[in-house]
Steps between C-alpha positions, in 0.01 A plus 500: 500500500712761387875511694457822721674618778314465844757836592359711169130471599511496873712799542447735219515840625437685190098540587393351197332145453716268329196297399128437503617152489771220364428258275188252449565163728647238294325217552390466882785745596409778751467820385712824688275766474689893556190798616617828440428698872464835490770563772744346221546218682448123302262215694602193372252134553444172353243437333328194575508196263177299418442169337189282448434146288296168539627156622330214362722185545819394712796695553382793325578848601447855584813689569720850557828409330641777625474579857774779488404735806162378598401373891237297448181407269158494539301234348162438370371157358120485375339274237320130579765232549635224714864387571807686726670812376829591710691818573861466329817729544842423310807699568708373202189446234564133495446367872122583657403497852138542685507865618246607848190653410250656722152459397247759553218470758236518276598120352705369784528560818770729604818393594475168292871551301534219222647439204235348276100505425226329396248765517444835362646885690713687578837500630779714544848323431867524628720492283755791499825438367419238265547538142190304396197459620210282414200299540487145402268251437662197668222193429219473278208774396221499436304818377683832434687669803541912423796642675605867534832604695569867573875559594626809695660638795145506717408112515727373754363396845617484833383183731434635869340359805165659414487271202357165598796246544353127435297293288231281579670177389197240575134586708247234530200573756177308535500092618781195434383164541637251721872370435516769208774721413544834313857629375632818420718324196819592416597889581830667365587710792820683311278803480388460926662476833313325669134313522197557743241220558179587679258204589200426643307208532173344705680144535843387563757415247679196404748412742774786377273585200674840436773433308748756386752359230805663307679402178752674294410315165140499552497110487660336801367650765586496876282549823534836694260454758237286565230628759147377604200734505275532851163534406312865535853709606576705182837482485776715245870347427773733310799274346767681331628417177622115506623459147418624149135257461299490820120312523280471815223258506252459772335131565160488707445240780273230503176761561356713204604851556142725457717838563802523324775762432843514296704762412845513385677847424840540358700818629764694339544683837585294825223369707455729797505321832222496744506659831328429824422702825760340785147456662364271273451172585589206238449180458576213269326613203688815443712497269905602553847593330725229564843666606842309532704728736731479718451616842765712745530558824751755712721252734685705761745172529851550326520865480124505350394472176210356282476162464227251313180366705520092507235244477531136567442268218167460562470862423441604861669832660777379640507666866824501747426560843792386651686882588183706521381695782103542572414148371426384862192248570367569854217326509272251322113501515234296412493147659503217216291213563517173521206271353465166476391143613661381803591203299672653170861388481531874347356852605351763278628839637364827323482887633678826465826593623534873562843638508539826676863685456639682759759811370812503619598128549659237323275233389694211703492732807179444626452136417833460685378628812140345455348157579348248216266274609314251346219264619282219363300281720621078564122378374562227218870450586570859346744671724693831458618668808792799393592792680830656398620838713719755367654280196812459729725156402715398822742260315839487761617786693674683209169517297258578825271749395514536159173571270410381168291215349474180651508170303439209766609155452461156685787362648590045454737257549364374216402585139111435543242334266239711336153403378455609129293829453553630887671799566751466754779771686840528428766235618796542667762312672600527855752713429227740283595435177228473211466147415507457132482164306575472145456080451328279598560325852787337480795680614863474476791606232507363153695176376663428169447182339697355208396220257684324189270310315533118518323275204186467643232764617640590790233470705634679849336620828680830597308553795261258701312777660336872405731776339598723262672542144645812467731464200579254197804439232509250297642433207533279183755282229228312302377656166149462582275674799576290883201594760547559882182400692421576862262344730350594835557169643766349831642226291634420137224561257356191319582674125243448267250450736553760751364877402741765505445888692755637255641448169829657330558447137931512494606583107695285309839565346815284501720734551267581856224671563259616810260678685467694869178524727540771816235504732612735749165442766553088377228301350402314810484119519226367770610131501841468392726607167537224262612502090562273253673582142342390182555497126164564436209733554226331656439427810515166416779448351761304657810503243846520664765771408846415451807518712621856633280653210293679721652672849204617769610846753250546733470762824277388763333441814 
């Protein structure tokens, strides 16, 4: 075009036109076009630009090279063919990108924004700013594809919420035999936010048949969620976007399905999320939005302020009655029963305990000032007589009438003997301590013991009746491995034919070497502690160490 200035023809204010028009377009150029008024006044527009050709093969085009003050395009493809034409925009003439086009409702339905097409319409495309714009034949034709683009100011579009939002990715209705599946394949969800699954089925799913996975290369794909499908509740899941690739696939249980429905929808727009009346009852088959939050609570302790709510680690509410005021139990209904043979070592109780609260009172108030009783009859040796009044523990004068739980004990002169698998009270001493035993039954303070090794197998009897090892040192001069056996026996072992309890391997090193056992509850010996040292393994082996090469520390009783 010719070089004018914008200022000349837009603000003339001699009344006269400056021109029916300037210049033919060069090339695709756009033509300014200047309309004489008959206030004297110049309208200035562009004039759109228009292009058509054919594409017959790959990576052939039909393009505006210059897309100097144009919006958008609208474009037309006719003719009988087969392969994928795309919508390209470069902003340098050298780099392309897929620009948005709408198509119109007459082809597809409305709303469906892409970037490609395999079919015949009409779309209107995007692509404002750009300097070129084209349409491309990216894999193989067939046939002869007829394109027309019209450029201009009036072919951009606006997306809004009464344009349809979502495609429908993958639908399958009808029946699905037993242990079949159906998949949605691979979906890029760069142009979507999220996903929306609808389902329903006349049979139950594989156990968690739904399976929702995400990838971000399209080929190693991860699990999302994996759900399993009640038979005859329809049921709807919305997933928001995972990663780049996402697939769903649905596998049926062991029974043919006869009434089957799948859809899957992709949405550019966020799913909206369901709402219930506060009335409504639900149960297990609804479905819900999993929440993490964090829960707060007003605490009028420290000045006040809001703290977090706890729950144990079992996940239960975590509930501290222990300074409240109201949480009073003033009475308990319901009597439980008792049932049963009169013969049962055990008896099953089962009932309802009914707790009423009384407002106003401590919790520990009332059972302080109540009576507990408990009964069960003497028939088949079973005897339980208990009645406790007012909690109150009388232990010497300074303590008289103090309250609070009571653990009872029975009192000996004597640590008693109990029967394996009985359960038995607490023991105490006359003077009420809790007896507590941590060995076995021999009693008394520990003794050292000291050997040097003589050149034999010092075969010794270090105690002729029960006891206990609690510790061992020993050490060794000879370059190979010297072994320290023990026997549960009230003499000298016979070595070599005897069977040792316990075996310790001392290293061997010249220059010394040894080894340390600790047993602080002591390994008990019922007959009597014997040992014997060896140069060899085996319990059979009766060779003789050497003279002071081996030296034997031993705490017992």
């Amino acid at each position: 075009m010719s070089d004018l200035s914008p200022a000349s023809i837009l603000y003339n204010t001699a009344g006269t036109a400056l021109a029916t028009s300037i210049t033919t377009p060069v090339g695709n150029e756009l033509s300014l076009i200047v309309r004489n008024i008959p206030s004297g006044n110049q309208q200035v527009s562009w004039q759109d630009t228009q292009v058509s050709g054919n594409i017959t093969a790959i990576n052939q085009t039909v393009s505006i090279p210059n897309m100097s003050g144009i919006l958008g395009a609208r474009v037309k493809i006719a003719g009988t063919w087969t392969g994928t034409l795309v919508f390209e925009c470069s902003t340098d003439g050298v780099n392309y990108e897929v620009c948005e086009a709408l198509p119109e409702p007459a082809v597809i339905s409305a709303g469906a924004v892409t970037t490609q097409t395999t079919v015949n319409g009409n779309w209107n495309v995007r692509c404002g700013g750009t300097k070129i714009f084209r349409v491309r034949a990216s894999t193989a034709i067939t046939g002869t594809a007829v394109i027309n683009i019209n450029a201009g100011l009036g072919t951009d579009y606006v997306l809004s919420s009464i344009i349809a939002d979502g495609d429908i990715i993958y639908q399958n209705t009808g029946t699905l035999g037993a242990n079949a599946s159906v998949t949605t394949g691979t979906i890029d969800m760069l142009p979507y936010t999220s996903m929306v699954i609808y389902l329903y089925s006349n049979v139950a799913s594989a156990t968690n048949g739904g399976l929702l996975e995400a990838s971000v290369d399209g080929v190693l794909w991860q699990t999302e969620a994996a759900l399993s499908y009640l038979a005859i509740h329809p049921e709807h899941f919305s997933y928001g976007r995972r990663a780049r690739y996402m697939r769903y696939t649905y596998t049926n249980g062991a029974s043919p399905a006869t009434i089957f429905g799948l859809q899957v929808i992709a949405q550019r727009a966020a799913a909206t999320i369901n709402s219930v009346h506060l009335t409504e009852v639900l149960d297990s088959d609804d479905t819900g939005l999993l929440t993490r939050s964090v829960i707060t609570g007003y605490t009028t302790d420290g000045g006040g302020g809001y703290v977090n709510v706890k729950v144990n680690p079992s996940g239960a509410l975590t509930v501290d009655a222990s300074n409240s005021t109201g949480l009073v139990v003033t009475s308990i209904t319901n009597p439980v029963a008792v049932t049963g043979t009169f013969w049962q070592a055990t008896q099953p109780v089962s009932g309802t305990l009914t707790v009423v609260q009384n407002t106003g009172t401590n919790l520990h108030a009332v059972i302080d000032s109540g009576t507990i009783t408990a009964n069960i009859g003497t028939s088949g040796s079973l005897a339980l007589n208990a009645t406790l009044a007012n909690l109150t523990i009388a232990q010497a004068a300074q303590n008289t009438g103090l309250l609070g739980p009571v653990v009872m004990g029975g009192v000996t002169t004597a640590p008693p003997t109990y029967a394996n698998g009985t359960v038995n009270q607490l023991n105490l001493t006359t003077n009420g301590a809790l007896r507590t035993s941590s060995t076995a039954t021999a009693s008394g303070s520990t003794t050292p013991y000291k050997l040097n090794s003589a050149a034999t197998t010092n075969a010794t009897s270090l105690k002729a009746s029960a006891g206990q090892v609690y510790a061992v040192y020993v050490t060794n001069t000879n370059a190979a491995a010297r072994f320290l056996k023990f026997y549960n026996k009230a003499s000298a072992p016979t070595v070599g034919t005897d069977t040792p309890i316990l075996v310790m391997l001392i290293p061997g090193n010249t220059a010394g070497s040894g080894g340390t056992l600790s047993v602080p509850v002591g390994i008990n010996f019922s007959t009597g502690i014997a040992f014997a040292i060896t140069a060899g393994a085996a319990d059979t082996d009766t060779t003789a160490v050497a003279l002071n090469e081996v030296i034997v520390n031993i705490i017992y009783i």
